[in-house]
N, C-alpha and C positions, 0 to 999 in steps of 0.2 A: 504494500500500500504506500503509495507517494505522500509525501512530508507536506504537511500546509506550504504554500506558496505565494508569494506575491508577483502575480501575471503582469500584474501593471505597472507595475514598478521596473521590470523588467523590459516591460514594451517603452515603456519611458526612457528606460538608460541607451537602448540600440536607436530609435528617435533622435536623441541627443545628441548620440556617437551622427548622424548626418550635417551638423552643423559645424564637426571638425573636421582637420583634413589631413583625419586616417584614410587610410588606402583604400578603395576592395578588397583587398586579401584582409584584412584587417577588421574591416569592417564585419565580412559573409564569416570569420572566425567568433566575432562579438556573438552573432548569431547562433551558431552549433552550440559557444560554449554556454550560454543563457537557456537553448532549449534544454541542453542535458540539468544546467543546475537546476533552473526554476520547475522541470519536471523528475527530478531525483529520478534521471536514467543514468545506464552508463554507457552510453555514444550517441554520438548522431553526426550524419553528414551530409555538406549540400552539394547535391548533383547537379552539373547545367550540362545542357544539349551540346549534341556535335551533329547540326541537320546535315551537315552530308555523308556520314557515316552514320547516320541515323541511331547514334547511342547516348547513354549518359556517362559524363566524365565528372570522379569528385574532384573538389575545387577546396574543399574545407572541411574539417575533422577535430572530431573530441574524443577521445577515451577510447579509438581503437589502435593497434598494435601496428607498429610496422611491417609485421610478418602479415597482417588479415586484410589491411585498408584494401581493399576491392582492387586486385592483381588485376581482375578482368570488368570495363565499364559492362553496363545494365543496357540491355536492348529497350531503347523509346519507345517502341506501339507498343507493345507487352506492358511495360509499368505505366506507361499515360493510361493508356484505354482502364485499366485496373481500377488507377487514382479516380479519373474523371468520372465513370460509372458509378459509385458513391461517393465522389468529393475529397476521397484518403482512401487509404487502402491499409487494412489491421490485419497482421500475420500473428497469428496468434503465438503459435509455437514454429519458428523461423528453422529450427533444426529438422522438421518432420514436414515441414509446410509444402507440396509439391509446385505451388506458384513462386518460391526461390530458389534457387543454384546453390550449389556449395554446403550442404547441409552438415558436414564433416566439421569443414572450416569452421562454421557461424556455435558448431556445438565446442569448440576446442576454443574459441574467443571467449568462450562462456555467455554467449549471445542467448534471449530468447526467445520476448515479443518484440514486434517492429511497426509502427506506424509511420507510413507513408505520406505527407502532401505535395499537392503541390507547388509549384513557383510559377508565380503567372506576370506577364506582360503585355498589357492591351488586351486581355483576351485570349491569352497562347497561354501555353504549356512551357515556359524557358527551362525548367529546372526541377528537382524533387529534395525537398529534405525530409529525412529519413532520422525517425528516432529508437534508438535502441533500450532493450531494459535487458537487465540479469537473468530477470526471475520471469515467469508466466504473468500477464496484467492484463488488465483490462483499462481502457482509457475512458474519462467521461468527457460527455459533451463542449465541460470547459476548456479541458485538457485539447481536446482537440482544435478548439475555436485559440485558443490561445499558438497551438503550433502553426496554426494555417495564419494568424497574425504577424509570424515571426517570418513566415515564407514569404509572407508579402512582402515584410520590411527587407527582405533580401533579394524579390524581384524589384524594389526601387531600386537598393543601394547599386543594382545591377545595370539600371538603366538609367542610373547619374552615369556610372563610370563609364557605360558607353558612349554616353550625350557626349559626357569630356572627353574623351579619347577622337570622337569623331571630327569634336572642334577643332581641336589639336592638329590632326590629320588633316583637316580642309586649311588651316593656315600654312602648313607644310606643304601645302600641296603647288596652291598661289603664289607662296614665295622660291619655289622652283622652278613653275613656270616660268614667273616674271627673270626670274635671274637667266634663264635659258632666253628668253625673249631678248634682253639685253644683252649677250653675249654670244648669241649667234645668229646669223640668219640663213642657216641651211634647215627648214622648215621641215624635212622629213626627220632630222634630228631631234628636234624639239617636238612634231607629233608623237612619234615613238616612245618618244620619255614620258608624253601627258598620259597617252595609253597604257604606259607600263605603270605608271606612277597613282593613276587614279585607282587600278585593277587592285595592286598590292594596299592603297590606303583604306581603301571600300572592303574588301575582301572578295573580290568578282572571279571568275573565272578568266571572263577575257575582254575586249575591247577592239572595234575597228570605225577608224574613221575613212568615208568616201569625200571627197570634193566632186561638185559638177563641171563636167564635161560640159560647156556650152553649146560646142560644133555638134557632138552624138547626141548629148540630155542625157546622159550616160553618170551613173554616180560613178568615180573608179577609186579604186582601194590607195589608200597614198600612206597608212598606215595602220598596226596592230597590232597585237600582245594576247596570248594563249590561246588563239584560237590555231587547228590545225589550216593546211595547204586545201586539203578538201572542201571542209565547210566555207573556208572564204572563196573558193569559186565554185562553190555548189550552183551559180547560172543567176542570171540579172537581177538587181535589189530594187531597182527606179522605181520599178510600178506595184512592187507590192503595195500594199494598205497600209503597211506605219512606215513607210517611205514619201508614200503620197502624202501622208497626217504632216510626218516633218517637213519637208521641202512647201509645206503651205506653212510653217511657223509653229506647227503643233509641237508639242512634248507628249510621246505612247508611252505608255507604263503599262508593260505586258507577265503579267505573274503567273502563265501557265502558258504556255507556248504551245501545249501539245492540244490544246482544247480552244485557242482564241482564233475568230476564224480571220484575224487582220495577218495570220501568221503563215506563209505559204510555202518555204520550205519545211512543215514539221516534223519529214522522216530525219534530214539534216538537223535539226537539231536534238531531236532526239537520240542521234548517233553521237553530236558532239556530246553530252551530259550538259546540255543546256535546259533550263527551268523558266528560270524569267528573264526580261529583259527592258531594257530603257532606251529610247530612243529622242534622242533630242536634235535641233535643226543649226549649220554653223551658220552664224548671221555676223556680213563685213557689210556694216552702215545700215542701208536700209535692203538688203541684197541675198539670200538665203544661199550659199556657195559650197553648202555639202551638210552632212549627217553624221552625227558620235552614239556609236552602237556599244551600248555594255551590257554584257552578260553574265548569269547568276548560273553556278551548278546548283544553286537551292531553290528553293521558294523566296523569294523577296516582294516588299510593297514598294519599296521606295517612296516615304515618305516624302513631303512636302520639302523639309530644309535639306534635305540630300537630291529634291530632281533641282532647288535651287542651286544646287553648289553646282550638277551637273552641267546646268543650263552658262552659269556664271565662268567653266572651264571651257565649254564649248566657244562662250565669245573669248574668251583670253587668246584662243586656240584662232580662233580668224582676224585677231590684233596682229598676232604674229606674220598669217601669211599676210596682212595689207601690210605689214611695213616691210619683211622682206620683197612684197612685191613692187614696192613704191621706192629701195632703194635698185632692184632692178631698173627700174625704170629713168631715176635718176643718174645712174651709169651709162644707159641707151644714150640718154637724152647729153651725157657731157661727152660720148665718144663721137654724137652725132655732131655738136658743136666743134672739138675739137678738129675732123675731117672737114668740116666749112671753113672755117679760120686758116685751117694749113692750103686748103684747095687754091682761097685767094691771097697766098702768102707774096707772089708777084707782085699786089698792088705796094706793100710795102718797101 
């Protein structure tokens, strides 16, 4: 039987802990270790997702052993569907239980009952923390509204750190470009770094930008980053439907590719592991001059201040080509004077 406790005082202290500036690791630990005291267990750990390996990875831990912390992550549809289906998921006796793994292991930890919730975000499933006890328990209603309190306060602390991490990463991103912009003007160089550079900041799979062809109306490939040789000439992009969207000034946000019907090669991407995608239009003045394609191997929305950031590299990315195109034109324009000048060098 678990020891009187104060729930709220404890939801109080991890609350608190949001207004310093402890880490995430720090933080998602504040966490476990408040679940195990203020429920006189002995473990608990918080899981967050890996959507393209489709598992759970622990991230933080109380009271178990080096030798037990979960060698091998937890398969996602298996323990969501569990959780979500009642709201938590109670193993009564985790050693005998046939909906967990490891029954050896979790008996030799001295492991027994285990309550599951989850970790939610917007709506999603990001994560599960998981609470351990010694002995055989049963949890009551408090007990559980109070762990599913604590899951939350760790799907925020989770989606501060990403908020800030992503800030981060979009300043990194513009002050790269710009520095590339100012210090070169070979413009396949500086596309290639934004493609390589957005992919790796965002966590995408891949990235390709087309400029338009005037003379054909031809979008053609002028740069990329992790897409294979095949899918990018898998055959014509102009007239697909989020081609048309962009090149009239639209921003597509496509989050399932294999079901959207604006999507026309979908055997292609479904061979590349492509899921979603964003498409946005490159605009020099008032002029639409090509399209910046990035791709998810996951499920993605692409919220609102990430198609801004998109939209906001996109024009960085057509800054670039008017000035390298404008110092072309400048060097035309002095080798053209120059040949005029030397032509009537007689008169002088």
């Amino acid at each position: 039987m678990a020891k009187t406790k104060d729930f709220f005082k404890a939801i109080c202290e991890v609350s608190k802990a949001f207004g310093t500036t402890l880490s995430r690791e720090k933080l998602l630990d504040l966490i476990v270790t408040n679940a195990v005291d203020s429920m006189d267990a002995k473990a608990a750990c918080l899981f967050l997702e890996d959507r393209e390996n489709d598992i759970f990875i622990p991230v933080a831990q109380k009271g178990l052993s080096k030798q037990y912390l979960h060698a091998k992550p937890i398969s996602a549809k298996t323990i969501v569907a569990a959780v979500l289906k009642g709201g938590h998921l109670y193993i009564k006796d985790c050693t005998t239980d046939p909906r967990v793994e490891n029954h050896a292991e979790k008996k030799a930890e001295g492991l027994a009952s285990i309550l599951d919730v989850p970790v939610m975000v917007k709506d999603r499933v990001i994560g599960i923390l998981a609470l351990y006890t010694g002995e055989i328990r049963k949890f009551t209603k408090k007990e559980i509204e109070f762990l599913d309190a604590l899951a939350d306060q760790g799907g925020m602390a989770i989606e501060h750190a990403r908020l800030v991490d992503r800030l981060q990463k979009n300043a990194l991103l513009f002050l790269d470009l710009a520095s590339d912009i100012n210090s070169s003007l070979d413009i396949k160089k500086i596309l290639g770094n934004l493609t390589d550079d957005i992919c790796k900041a965002l966590g995408l799979k891949g990235a390709a930008i087309r400029l338009l062809d005037k003379e054909s109306g031809e979008l053609q490939l002028v740069a990329s980053y992790g897409l294979s040789d095949d899918f990018l000439n898998k055959g014509p992009v102009t007239s697909t439907k989020s081609a048309v969207q962009a090149l009239k000034g639209e921003t597509v946000v496509i989050s399932d590719v294999t079901s959207d019907k604006r999507v026309q090669y979908k055997a292609a991407m479904k061979k590349e592991g492509v899921v979603s995608m964003i498409v946005t239009p490159i605009k020099s003045r008032d002029e639409i001059i090509g399209t910046l394609r990035l791709y998810s191997a996951v499920p993605r929305e692409f919220p609102e201040d990430v198609q801004i950031m998109v939209k906001a590299l996109a024009h960085q990315g057509a800054l670039a080509i008017e000035n390298a195109s404008m110092y072309l034109r400048l060097q035309a324009d002095k080798e053209s004077l120059e040949q005029d000048i030397w032509s009537h060098r007689p008169w002088f």
